[in-house]
C-alpha positions in Angstrom: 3.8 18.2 8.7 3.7 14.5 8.4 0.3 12.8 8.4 -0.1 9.2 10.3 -2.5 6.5 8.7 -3.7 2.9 9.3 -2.8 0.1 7.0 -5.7 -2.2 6.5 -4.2 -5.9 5.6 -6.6 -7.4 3.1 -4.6 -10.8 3.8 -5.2 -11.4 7.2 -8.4 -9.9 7.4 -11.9 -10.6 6.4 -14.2 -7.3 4.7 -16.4 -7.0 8.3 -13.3 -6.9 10.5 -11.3 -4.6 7.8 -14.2 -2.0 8.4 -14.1 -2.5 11.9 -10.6 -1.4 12.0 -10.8 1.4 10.2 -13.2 2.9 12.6 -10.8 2.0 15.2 -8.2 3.8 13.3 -10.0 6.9 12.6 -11.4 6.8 16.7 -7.8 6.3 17.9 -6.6 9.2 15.7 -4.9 8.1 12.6 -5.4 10.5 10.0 -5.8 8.3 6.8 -6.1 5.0 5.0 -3.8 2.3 3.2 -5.5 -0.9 2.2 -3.9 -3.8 0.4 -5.3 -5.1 -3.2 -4.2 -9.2 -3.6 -6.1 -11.9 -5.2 -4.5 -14.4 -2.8 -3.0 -13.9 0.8 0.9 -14.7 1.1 0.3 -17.7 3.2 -2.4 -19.7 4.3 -1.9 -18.3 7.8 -2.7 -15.1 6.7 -5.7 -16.2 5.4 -7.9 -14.2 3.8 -8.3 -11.5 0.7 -11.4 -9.9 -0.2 -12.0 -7.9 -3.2 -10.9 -4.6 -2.3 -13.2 -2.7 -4.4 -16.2 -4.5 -2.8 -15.0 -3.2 0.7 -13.8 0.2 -0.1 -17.2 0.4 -0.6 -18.4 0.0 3.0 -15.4 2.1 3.9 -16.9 5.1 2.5 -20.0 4.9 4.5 -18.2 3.9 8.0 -15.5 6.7 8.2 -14.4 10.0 7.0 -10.5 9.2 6.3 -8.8 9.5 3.2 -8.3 6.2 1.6 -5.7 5.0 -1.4 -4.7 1.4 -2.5 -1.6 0.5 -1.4 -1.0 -1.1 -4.2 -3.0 -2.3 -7.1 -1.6 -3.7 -9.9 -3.9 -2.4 -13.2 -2.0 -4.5 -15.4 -2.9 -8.3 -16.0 -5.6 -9.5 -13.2 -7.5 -6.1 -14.3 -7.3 -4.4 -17.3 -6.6 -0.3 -16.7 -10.1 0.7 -18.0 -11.7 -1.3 -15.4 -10.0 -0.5 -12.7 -10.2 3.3 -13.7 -14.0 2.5 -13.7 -13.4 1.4 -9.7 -10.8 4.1 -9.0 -13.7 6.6 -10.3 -16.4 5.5 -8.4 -14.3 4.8 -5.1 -13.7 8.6 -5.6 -17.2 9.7 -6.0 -18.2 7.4 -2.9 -15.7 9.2 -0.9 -16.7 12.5 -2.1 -12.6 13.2 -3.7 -10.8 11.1 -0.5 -9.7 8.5 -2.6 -6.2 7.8 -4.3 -5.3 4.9 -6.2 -2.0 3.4 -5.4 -0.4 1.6 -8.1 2.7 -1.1 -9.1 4.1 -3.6 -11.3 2.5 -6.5 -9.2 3.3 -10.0 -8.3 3.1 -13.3 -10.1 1.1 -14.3 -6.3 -1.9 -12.7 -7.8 -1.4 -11.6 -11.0 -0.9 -15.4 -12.4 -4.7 -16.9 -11.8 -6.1 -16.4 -15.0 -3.0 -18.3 -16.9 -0.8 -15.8 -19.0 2.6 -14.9 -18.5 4.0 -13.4 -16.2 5.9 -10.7 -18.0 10.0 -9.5 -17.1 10.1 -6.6 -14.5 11.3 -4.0 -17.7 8.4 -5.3 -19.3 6.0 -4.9 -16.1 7.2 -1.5 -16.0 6.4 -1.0 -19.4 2.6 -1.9 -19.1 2.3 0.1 -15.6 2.9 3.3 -17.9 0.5 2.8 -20.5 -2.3 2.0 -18.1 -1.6 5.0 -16.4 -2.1 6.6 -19.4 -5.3 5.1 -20.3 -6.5 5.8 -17.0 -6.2 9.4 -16.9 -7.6 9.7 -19.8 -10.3 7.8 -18.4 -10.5 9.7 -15.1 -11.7 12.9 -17.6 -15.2 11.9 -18.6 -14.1 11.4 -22.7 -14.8 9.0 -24.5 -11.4 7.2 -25.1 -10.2 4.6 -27.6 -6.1 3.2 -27.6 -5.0 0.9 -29.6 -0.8 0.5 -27.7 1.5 -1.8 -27.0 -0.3 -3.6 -24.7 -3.8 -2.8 -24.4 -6.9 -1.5 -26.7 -9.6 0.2 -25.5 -12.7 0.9 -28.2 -14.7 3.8 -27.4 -14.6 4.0 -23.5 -16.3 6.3 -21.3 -16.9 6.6 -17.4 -20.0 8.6 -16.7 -19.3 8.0 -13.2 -16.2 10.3 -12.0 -15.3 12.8 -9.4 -14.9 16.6 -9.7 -11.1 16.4 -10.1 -9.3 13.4 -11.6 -8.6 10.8 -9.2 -4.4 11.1 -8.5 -2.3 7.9 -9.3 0.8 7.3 -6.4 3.3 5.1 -7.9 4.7 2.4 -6.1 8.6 1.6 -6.4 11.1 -0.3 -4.8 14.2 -0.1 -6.5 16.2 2.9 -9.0 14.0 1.7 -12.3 10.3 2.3 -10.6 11.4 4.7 -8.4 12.2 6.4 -11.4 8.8 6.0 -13.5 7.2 7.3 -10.2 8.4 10.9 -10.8 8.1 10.8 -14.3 4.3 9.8 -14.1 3.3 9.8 -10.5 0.7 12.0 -8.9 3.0 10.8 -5.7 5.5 7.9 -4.5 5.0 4.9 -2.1 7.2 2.4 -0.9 8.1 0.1 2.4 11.5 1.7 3.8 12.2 4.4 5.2 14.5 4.7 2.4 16.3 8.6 2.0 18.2 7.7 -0.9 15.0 6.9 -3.1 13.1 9.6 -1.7 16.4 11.9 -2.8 15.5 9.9 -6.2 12.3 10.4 -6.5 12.4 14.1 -5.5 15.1 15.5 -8.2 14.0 13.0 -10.6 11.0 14.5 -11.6 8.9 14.2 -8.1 9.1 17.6 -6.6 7.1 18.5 -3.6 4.3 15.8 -4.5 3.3 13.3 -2.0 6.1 10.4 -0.7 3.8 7.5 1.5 5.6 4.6 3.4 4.2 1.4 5.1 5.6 0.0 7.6 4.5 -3.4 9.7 4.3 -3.5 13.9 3.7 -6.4 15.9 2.4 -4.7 19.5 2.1 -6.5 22.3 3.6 -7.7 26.1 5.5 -10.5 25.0 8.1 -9.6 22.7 9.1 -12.9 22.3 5.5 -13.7 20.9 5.3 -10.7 19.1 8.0 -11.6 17.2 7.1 -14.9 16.5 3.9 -13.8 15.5 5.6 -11.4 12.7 7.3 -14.5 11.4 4.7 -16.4 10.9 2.6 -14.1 9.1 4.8 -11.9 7.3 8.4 -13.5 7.5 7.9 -13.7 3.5 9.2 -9.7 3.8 12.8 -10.9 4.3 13.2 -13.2 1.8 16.0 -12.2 -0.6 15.8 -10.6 -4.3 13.0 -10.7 -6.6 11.7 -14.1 -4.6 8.4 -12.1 -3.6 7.2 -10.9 -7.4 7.8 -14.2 -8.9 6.7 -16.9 -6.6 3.3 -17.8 -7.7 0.9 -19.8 -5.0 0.8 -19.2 -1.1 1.9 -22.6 -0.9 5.4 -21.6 -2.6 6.1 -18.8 -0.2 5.3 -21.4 2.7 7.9 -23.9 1.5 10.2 -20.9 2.6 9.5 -20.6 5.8 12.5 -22.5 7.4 14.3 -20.0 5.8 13.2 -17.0 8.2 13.8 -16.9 11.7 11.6 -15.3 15.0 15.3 -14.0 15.7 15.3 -12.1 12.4 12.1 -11.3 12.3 12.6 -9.6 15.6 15.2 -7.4 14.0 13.2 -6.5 11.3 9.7 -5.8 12.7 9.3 -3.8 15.4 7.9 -6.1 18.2 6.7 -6.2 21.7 4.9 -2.7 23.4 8.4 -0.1 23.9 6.7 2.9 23.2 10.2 4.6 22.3 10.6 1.8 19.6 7.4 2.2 18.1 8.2 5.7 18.2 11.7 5.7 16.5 9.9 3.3 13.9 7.7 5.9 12.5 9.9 8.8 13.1 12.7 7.3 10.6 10.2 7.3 8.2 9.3 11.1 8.3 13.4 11.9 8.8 13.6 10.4 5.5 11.5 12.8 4.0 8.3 11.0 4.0 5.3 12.9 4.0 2.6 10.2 5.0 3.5 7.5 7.4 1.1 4.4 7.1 1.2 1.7 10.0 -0.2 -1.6 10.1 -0.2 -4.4 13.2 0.0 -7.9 12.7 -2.4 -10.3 13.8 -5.5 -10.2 15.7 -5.1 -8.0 18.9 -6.2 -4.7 17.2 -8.1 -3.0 19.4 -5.1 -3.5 21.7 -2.5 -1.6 19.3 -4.8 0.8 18.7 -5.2 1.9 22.5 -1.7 1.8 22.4 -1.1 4.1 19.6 -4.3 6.3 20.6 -2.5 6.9 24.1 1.5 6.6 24.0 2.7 6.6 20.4 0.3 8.7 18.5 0.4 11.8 20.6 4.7 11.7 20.4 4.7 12.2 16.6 1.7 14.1 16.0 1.9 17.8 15.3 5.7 17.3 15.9 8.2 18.4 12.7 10.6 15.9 11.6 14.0 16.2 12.2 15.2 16.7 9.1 13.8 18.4 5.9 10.9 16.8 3.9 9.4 17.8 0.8 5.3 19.1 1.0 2.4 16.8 -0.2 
């Protein structure tokens, strides 16, 4: 049975408001937690990004959901030990609801303390290893590792949950879709994508967790709805590798012509048609997804929420997909 969740934006939202939405979330009936992990927001309209650590924090105390990064990048901003240090105790603050979603990263945030940004192979290459050192991490041993790409001397969390805090792997494409089920606890990705979910499964991934996030923009004016979409998250459609490579906010605004509220109106689900918003998360769970995550732009939130508490929520809840899925 598919479970529905709330995307938290770190990008467009301050730490106060963030927390206020996930109470919304859990209130309106959403069963779990996604929250974003940037240094910098994708444009200055967006306009904000808080250190995710810092507010998960305040998370744990305000509701009861389950809550997993979606995603961190534990490669060049952060080394692996520390953020299997914060993975750890987000786990113990949630008493075991946490999961730490993780992925290769963009330049946007990964770039600010002034080393190169490496090639996607060798990305890859670095997400492994830190997953490495932060399992071993995640068992309470003292660890050193001398690899590749990182040393750790004589390391130890004294701080960590019961179990091992489990690591979903974020992909996009055949290459990190494939490193997922070779050394995810689960997968995550942004399209309601049966082919790598196919991938995923018989390449290693088995009946372990598949996530997906997707992006409304609710409310009675389509029209304004979708131009709302564009101008805070019309970055989505640009083309290739544009989004892991493009280093400032201010690039990704010089792109902007680019996108228009006609195509962003094709690609984002916009305006308040209950059977769209429907068919959105529903495509997502026929492709064999086993947690949906939805997040609304821009500031009407307690709006969506009544929305989705009354007329959306109650359609997909409890109701089997309509194709096969694998179990989380």
């Amino acid at each position: 049975m598919p479970e529905y969740g709330y995307f938290l934006a770190t990008e467009e939202f301050g730490p106060a408001e963030l927390v206020e939405q996930a109470r919304m979330a859990e209130q309106a009936g959403f069963e779990a937690l996604w929250i974003s992990d940037h240094y910098h927001p994708w444009n200055a309209a967006q306009g904000q990004s808080p250190f995710v650590w810092s507010v998960i924090g305040a998370l744990a105390e305000a509701v009861s959901l389950p809550l997993q990064t979606a995603v961190t990048c534990p490669t060049v901003r952060m080394h692996p030990a520390v953020v299997a240090q914060a993975a750890a105790t987000s786990a113990v603050l949630t008493g075991g609801r946490f999961r730490l979603g993780v992925g290769t990263g963009e330049a946007l945030n990964e770039h600010i303390l002034g080393g190169a940004w490496p090639p996607v192979h060798i990305r890859l290459e670095m997400l492994e290893e830190a997953v490495q050192i932060m399992r071993n991490l995640f068992t309470g041993a003292e660890v050193s590792h001398q690899g590749t790409h990182y040393t750790v001397e004589k390391a130890r969390l004294y701080t960590v949950p019961d179990e091992p805090v489990p690591i979903d792997v974020s992909g996009f494409g055949p290459k990190a879709t494939a490193l997922a089920a070779r050394i995810g606890d689960g997968f995550a990705t942004m399209t309601p994508d049966e082919t790598l979910v196919s991938h995923y499964r018989k390449g290693g991934g088995g009946g372990k967790p598949v996530s997906g996030g997707v992006r409304v923009s609710y409310g009675p004016d389509r029209n304004a709805a979708a131009r709302r979409a564009r101008a805070l998250w019309g970055h989505q459609l640009l083309p290739g590798e544009v989004g892991q490579i493009l280093p400032t906010p201010r690039h990704f605004e010089q792109l902007d012509p680019l996108v228009t509220d006609g195509a962003a109106a094709a690609h984002f689900t916009c305006g308040d048609d209950v059977d769209e918003h429907v068919r959105t998360l529903t495509a997502f769970t026929d492709a064999g997804f086993d947690r949906v995550y939805v997040s609304q732009i821009g500031p009407d939130q307690r709006s969506f929420f009544d929305f989705y508490r009354t007329k959306v929520l109650p359609q997909v809840q409890g109701a089997p997909p309509a194709s096969p899925q694998g179990t989380g």
